[in-house]
C-alpha positions as MATLAB code, in Angstrom:
seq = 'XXXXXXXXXXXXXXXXXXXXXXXXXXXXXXXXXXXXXXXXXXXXXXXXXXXXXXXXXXXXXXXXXXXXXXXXXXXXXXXXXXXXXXXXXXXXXXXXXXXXXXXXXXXXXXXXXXXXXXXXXXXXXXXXXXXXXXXXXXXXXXXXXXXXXXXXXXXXXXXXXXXXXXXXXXXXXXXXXXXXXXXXXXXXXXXXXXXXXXXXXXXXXXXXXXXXXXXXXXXXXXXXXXXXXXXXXXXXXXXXXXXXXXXXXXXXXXXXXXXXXXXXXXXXXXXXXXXXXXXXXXXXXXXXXXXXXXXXXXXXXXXXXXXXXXXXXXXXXXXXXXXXXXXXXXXXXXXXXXXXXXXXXXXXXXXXXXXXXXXXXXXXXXXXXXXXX';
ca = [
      11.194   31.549    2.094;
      11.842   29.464    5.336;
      14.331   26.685    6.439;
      11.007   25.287    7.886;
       9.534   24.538   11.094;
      10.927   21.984   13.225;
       8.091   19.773   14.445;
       7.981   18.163   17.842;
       6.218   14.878   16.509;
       7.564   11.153   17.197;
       7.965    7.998   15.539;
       4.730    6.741   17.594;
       2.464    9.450   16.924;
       3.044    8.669   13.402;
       2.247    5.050   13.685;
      -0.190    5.347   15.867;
      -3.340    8.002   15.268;
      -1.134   10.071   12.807;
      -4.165   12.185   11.359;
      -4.184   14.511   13.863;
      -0.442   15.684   13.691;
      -0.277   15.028    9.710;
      -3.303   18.132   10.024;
      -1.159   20.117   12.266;
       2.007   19.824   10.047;
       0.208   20.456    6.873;
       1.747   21.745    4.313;
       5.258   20.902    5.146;
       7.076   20.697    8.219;
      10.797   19.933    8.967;
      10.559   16.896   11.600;
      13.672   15.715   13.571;
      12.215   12.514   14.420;
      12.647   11.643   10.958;
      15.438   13.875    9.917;
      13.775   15.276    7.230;
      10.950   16.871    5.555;
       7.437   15.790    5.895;
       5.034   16.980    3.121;
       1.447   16.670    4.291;
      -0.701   19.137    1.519;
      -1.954   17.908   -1.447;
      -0.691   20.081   -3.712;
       3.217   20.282   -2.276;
       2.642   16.364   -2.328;
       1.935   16.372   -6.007;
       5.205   18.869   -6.829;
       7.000   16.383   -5.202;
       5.744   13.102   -6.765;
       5.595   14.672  -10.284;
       9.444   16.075  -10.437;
      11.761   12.786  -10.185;
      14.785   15.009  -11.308;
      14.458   17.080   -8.089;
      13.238   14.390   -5.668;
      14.420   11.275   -6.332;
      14.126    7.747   -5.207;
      17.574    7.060   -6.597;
      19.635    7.081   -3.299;
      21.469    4.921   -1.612;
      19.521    5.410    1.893;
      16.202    4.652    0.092;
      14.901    1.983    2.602;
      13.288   -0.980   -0.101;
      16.563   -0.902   -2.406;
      18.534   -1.550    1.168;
      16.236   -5.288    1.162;
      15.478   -6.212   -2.200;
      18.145   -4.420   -4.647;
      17.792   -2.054   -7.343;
      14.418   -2.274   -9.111;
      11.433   -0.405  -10.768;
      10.932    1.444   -6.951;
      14.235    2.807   -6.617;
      15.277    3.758  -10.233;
      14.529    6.928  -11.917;
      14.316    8.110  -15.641;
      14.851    5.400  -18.288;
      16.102    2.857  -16.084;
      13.038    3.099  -14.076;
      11.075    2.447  -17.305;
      13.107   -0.098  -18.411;
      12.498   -2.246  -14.996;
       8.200   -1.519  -15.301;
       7.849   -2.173  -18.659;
       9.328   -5.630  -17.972;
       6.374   -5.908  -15.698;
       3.967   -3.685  -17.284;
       2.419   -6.075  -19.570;
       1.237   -8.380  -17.169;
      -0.839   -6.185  -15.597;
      -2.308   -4.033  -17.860;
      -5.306   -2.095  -16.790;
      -7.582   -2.376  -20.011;
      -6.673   -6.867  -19.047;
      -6.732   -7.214  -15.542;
     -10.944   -8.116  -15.527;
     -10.091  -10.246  -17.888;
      -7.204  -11.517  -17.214;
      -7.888  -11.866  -13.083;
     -11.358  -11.353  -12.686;
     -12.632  -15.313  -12.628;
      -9.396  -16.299  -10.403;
      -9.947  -13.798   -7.722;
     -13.354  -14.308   -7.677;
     -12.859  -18.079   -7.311;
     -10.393  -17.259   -4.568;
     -12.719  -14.746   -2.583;
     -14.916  -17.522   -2.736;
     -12.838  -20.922   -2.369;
     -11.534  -18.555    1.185;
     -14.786  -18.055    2.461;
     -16.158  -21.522    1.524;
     -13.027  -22.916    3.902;
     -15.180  -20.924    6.947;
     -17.370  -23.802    6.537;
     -20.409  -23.568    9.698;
     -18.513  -21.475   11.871;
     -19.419  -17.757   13.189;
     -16.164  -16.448   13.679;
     -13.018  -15.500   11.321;
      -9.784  -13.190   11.602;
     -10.591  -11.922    7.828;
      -6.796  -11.056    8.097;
      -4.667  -14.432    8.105;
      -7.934  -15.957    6.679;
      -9.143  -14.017    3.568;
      -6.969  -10.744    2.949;
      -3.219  -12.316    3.360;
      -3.820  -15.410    1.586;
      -5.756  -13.743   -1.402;
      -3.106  -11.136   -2.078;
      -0.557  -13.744   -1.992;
      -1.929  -15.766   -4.106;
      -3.348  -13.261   -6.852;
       0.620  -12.198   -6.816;
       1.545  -15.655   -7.251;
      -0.927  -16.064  -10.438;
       0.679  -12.756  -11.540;
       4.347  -13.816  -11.520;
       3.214  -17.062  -13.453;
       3.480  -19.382  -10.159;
       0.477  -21.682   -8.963;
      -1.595  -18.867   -7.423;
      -3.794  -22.574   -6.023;
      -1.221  -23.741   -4.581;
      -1.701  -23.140   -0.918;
       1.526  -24.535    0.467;
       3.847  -22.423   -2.291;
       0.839  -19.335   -1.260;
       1.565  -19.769    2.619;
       5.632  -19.693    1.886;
       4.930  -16.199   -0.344;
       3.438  -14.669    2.854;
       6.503  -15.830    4.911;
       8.911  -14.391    2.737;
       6.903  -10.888    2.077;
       6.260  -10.749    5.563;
      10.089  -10.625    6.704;
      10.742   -8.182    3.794;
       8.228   -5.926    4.858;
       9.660   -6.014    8.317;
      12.963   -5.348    7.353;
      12.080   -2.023    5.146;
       9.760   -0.730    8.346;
      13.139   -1.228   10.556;
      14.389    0.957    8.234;
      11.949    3.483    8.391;
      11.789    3.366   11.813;
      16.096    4.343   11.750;
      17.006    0.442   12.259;
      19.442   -1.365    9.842;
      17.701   -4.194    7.844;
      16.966   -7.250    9.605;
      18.944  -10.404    8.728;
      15.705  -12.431    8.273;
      15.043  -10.032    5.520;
      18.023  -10.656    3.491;
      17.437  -14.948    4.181;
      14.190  -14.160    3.253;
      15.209  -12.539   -0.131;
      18.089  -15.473   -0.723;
      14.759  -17.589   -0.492;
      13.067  -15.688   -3.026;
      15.198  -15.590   -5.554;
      16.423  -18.951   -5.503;
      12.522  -20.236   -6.076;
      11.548  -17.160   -9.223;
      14.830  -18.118  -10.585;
      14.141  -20.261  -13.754;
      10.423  -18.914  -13.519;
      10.508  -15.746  -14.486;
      10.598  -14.568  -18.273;
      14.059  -12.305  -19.014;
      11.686   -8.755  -19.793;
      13.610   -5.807  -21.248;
      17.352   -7.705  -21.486;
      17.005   -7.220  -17.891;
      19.351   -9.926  -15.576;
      18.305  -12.471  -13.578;
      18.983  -10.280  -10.731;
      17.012   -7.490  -11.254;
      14.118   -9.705  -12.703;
      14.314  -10.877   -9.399;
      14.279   -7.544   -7.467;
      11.427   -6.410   -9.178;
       9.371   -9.718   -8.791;
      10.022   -8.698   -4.778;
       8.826   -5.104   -5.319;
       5.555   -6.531   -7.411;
       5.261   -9.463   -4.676;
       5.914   -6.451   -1.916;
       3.321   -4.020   -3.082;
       0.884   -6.742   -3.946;
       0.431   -8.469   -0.992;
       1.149   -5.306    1.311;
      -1.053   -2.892    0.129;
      -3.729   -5.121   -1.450;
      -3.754   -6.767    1.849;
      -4.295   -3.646    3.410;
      -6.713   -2.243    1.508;
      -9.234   -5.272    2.066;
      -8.851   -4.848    5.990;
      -9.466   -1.034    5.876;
     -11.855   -0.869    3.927;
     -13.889   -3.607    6.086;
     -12.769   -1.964    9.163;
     -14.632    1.401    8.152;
     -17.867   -0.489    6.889;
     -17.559   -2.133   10.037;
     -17.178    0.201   12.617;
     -19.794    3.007   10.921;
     -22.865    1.351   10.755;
     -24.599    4.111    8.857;
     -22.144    3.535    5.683;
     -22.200   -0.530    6.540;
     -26.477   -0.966    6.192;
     -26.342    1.830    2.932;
     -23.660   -0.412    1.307;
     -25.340   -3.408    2.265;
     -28.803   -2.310    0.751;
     -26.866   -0.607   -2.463;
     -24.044   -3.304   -3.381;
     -22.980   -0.986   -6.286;
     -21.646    1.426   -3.760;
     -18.599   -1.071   -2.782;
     -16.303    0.474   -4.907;
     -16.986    4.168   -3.677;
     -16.647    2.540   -0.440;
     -12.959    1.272   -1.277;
     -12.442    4.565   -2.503;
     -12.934    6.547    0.483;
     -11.252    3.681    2.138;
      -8.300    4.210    0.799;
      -8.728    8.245    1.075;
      -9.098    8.163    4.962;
      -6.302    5.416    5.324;
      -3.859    4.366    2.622;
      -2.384    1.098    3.124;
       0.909    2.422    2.092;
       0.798    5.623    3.829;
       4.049    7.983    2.809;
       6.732    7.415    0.011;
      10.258    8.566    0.529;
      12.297   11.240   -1.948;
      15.538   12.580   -1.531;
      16.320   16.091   -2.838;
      18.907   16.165   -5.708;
      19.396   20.007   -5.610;
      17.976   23.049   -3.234;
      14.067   23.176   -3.878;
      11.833   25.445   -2.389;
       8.160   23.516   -1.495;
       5.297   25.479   -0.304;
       7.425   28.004    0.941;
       9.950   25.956    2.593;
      13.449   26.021    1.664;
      14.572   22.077    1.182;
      18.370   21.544    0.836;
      19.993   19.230   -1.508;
      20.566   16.036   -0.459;
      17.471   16.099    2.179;
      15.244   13.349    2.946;
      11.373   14.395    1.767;
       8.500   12.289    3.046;
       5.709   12.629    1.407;
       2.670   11.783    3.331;
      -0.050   10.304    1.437;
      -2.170    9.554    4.059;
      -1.911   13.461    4.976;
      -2.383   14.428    1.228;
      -5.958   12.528    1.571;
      -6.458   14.629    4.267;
      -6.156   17.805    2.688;
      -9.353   20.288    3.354;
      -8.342   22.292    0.415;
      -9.409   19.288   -1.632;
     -11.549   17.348    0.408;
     -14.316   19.293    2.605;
     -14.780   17.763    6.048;
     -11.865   15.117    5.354;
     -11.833   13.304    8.700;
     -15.669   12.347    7.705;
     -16.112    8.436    5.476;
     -18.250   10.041    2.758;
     -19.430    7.302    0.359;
     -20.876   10.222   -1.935;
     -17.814   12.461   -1.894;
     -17.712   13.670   -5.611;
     -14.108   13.991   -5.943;
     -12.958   10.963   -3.676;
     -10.924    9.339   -6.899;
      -8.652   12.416   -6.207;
      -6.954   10.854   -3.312;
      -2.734    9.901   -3.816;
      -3.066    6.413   -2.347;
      -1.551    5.116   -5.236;
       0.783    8.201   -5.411;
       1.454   10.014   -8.398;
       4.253   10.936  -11.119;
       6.297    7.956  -12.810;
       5.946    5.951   -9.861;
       2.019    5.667   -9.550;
       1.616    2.123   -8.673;
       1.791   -0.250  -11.679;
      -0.611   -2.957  -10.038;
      -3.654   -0.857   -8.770;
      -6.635   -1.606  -10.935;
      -5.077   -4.971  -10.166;
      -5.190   -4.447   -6.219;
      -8.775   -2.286   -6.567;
     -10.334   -5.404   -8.274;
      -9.315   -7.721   -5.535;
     -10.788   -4.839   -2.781;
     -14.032   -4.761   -4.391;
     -14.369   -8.276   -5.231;
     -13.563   -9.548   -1.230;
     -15.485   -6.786    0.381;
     -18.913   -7.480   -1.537;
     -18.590  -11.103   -1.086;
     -18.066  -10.691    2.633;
     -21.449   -8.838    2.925;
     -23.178  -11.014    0.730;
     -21.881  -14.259    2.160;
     -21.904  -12.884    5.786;
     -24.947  -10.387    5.688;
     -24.858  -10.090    9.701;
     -20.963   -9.977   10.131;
     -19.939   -8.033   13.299;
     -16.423   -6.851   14.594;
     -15.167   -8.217   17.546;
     -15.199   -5.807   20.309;
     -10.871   -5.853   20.445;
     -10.533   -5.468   17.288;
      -7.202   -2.983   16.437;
      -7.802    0.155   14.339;
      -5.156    0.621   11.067;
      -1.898    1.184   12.840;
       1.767    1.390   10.895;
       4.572    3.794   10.685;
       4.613    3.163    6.727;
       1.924    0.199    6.472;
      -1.173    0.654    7.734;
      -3.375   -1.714    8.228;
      -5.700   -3.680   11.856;
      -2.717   -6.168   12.778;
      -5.937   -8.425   12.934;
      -9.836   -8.334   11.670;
     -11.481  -10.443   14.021;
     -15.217  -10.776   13.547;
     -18.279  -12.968   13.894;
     -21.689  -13.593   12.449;
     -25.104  -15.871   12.564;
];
């Protein structure tokens, strides 16, 4: 066994192009820049994810309790499933075509209707943002129509987001964060159903983590997935002449680039991870976009393979008792915006400076710029 070797890799190789380094580091590397562990194999990944009593998220450094509070993310063992089954109901995966299906297809729709005769869109601020906003509006029983009340969701997400990156990133959390949060809560509270004997507080808190994750990821997983069809045109004219291959297209999307690309764990006791020595009390990253990566599971895994036979096998959506709660939800709302976006823009085109994904801990094009007709 080894204490593990230190890793001369920085904060902006990791938001930047991390592939490349996540593939050197693979299976586990000790990296200062973090000061921690960074777990980029599959399999070391999954040990990881799967054994909550050895690597937590219970800890006071983890970076989303430091914004929005104790919650469903940052709770372990029966307290953890107290908080999701609070929220488990509403999002069900044998309900959420039938509960969500006709709304986000309306609001695909009702989006690309407001594009009206022009031949140019940012499908960021224009179609992703505002349709994960306002599917996690619907979901928390607000007016998920309501575009004013929509546009005021993004605000507030937005400045939590920011404030859990600074922390990442080894910033404290940003005071807009916690006025952003103040904001929050004062507009659920009254709204939201007491689930589990729960308080208002923690209700609250995990409204943030469902509104967080919703919009974030979902968000995120719209733009990448475009960005690939967009920028291979190979994949783009096969999906375009076989429509049914959409969702293996938001598959692979989400293997090459997760929108949420690592999850934090802290160590509760000395482990030992594919051969590494971990010591109690250490901060373990795993890296799911590195996980996705992993040749041992997925031949040729730089390459967007639409007919990849294992691609459900990626950990975008992590694994173990924290495997998120909302992502047949979040794959719907993928599916659903991509095909309409070929069918209702059959000649859509990138813009020439259009960003790749880029994000220390959210990936995602900062913008989607494109143009058609």
């Amino acid at each position: 066994m080894t204490m593990g070797r230190a890793a001369d890799v920085s904060l902006e190789d990791l938001a930047g192009d991390p592939h490349p380094h996540l593939a050197r580091l693979r299976p586990l590397a000790r990296v200062p820049a973090i000061d921690g562990f960074l777990v980029t194999g599959r399999t070391a990944a999954l040990e990881v994810l799967r054994d909550a009593e050895t690597f937590t998220v219970d800890d006071p450094r983890f970076s989303t309790s430091r914004v929005v509070g104790s919650s469903m993310l940052s709770l372990d063992g029966p307290e953890h499933e107290r908080h999701r089954a609070a929220f488990a109901g509403v999002i069900r995966p044998r309900d959420v075509t039938d509960r969500f299906a006709p709304f986000v297809t309306t609001a695909v729709e009702r989006r690309l209707d407001a594009f009206g005769h022009r031949d140019h869109a940012d499908l960021r601020t224009e179609l992703a943002a505002p349709l994960a906003a306002s599917v996690v509006a619907q979901t928390l029983g607000l007016d998920g129509r309501d575009d004013a009340a929509v546009g005021r969701l993004v605000g507030w997400y937005r400045a939590i987001v920011a404030s859990v990156s600074a922390i990442s990133a080894g910033f404290p959390p940003t005071p807009v964060g916690a006025e952003a949060m103040d904001a929050l809560g004062e507009h659920l509270r009254g709204r939201l159903p007491h689930g589990g004997g729960l308080p208002t507080e923690a209700m609250v808190s995990n409204a943030a983590v469902v509104m967080f994750g919703g919009i974030e990821t979902t968000e995120g997983m719209i733009l990448n997935a475009l960005w690939y069809l967009l920028t291979i045109p190979g994949v783009l004219e096969e999906v375009r002449q076989h429509p049914d291959l959409v969702a293996a297209a938001v598959e692979e999307s989400l293997r090459l680039e997760p929108a949420a690309s690592r999850v934090d764990r802290f160590a509760t006791r000395p482990a030992t991870v594919a051969g590494t020595d971990i010591e109690a009390g250490s901060l373990v990253v795993v890296s799911l976009a590195g996980a996705n990566r992993d040749p041992d599971e997925f031949p040729d895994p730089d390459r967007f393979d639409l007919h990849r036979p294992n691609g459900r096998r990626h950990l975008a959506f992590a694994a173990g008792p924290h495997l998120c709660l909302g992502m047949d939800l979040a794959r719907l709302e993928a599916r659903t915006a991509v095909a309409a976006v070929l069918r209702r823009l059959p000649d859509v085109r990138l813009d020439d400076d259009a960003p790749p994904p880029a994000g220390l801990v959210f990936r995602k094009p900062d913008r989607l710029p494109v143009h058609w007709g």
